[in-house]
Every structure is written in C-alpha cells, then in structure tokens.
N, C-alpha and C positions, 0 to 999 in steps of 0.2 A: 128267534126273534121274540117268543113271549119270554124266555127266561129274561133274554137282558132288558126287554122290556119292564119286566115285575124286578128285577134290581135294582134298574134306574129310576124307577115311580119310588120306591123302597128311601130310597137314596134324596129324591126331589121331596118327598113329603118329610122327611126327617131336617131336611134347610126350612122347609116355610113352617115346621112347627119353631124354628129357633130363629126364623127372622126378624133382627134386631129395629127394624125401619120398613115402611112399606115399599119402597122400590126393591128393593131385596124379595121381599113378600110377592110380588107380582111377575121379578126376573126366574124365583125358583120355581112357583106354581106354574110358569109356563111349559119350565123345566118338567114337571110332575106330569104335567096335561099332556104334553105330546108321550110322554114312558107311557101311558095310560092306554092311547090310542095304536101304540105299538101293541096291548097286549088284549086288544079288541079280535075277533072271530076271524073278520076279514084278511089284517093283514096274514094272520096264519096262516089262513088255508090259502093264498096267495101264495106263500113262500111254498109251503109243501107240494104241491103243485109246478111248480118251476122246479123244485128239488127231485120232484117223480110225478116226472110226466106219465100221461094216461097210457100211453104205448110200451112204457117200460115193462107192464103186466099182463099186455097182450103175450096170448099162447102163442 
C-alpha cells in the first residue's frame, strides 16, 4: 500500500507541476492528496494487520 502509494504521489505531483490550467491543477492535486494519505502510518499498519493477524505468531 505505501509503495503504490509513494508511486502514485510520485506520478500526481509530476501532472500538478505541469498543469497547464487550474482545473487540471486541482483535478491532479486531488490525485497527489489521496497517494499521500495512502502512504500515512495508518493505513499501513491496517494492511499488515489484516495481512498478519496477531494469532498467526501465537506459539
């Protein structure tokens, strides 16, 4: 989730430095904003979590 998160930000911040008109500028920055919040602490440790549950490490 972070990786594609930090590609997609990667990828959204590279259209709002080239957007040629502001609706452009506010449609990619939305873009960039949510990759961003994908690659926040939260959702991580949410995924890993569901990925490996706390029982999986019980002895």
């Amino acid at each position: 989730m972070t990786t594609g998160g930090s590609l997609t930000d990667a990828g959204g911040l590279l259209l709002v430095a080239s957007a040629p008109n502001l609706p452009v500028f506010f449609v990619t920055w939305s873009i960039a904003g949510t990759a961003m919040a994908a690659t926040f602490y939260q959702p991580a440790f949410t995924a890993l979590t569901r990925w490996h549950p706390l029982n999986t490490f019980a002895p």
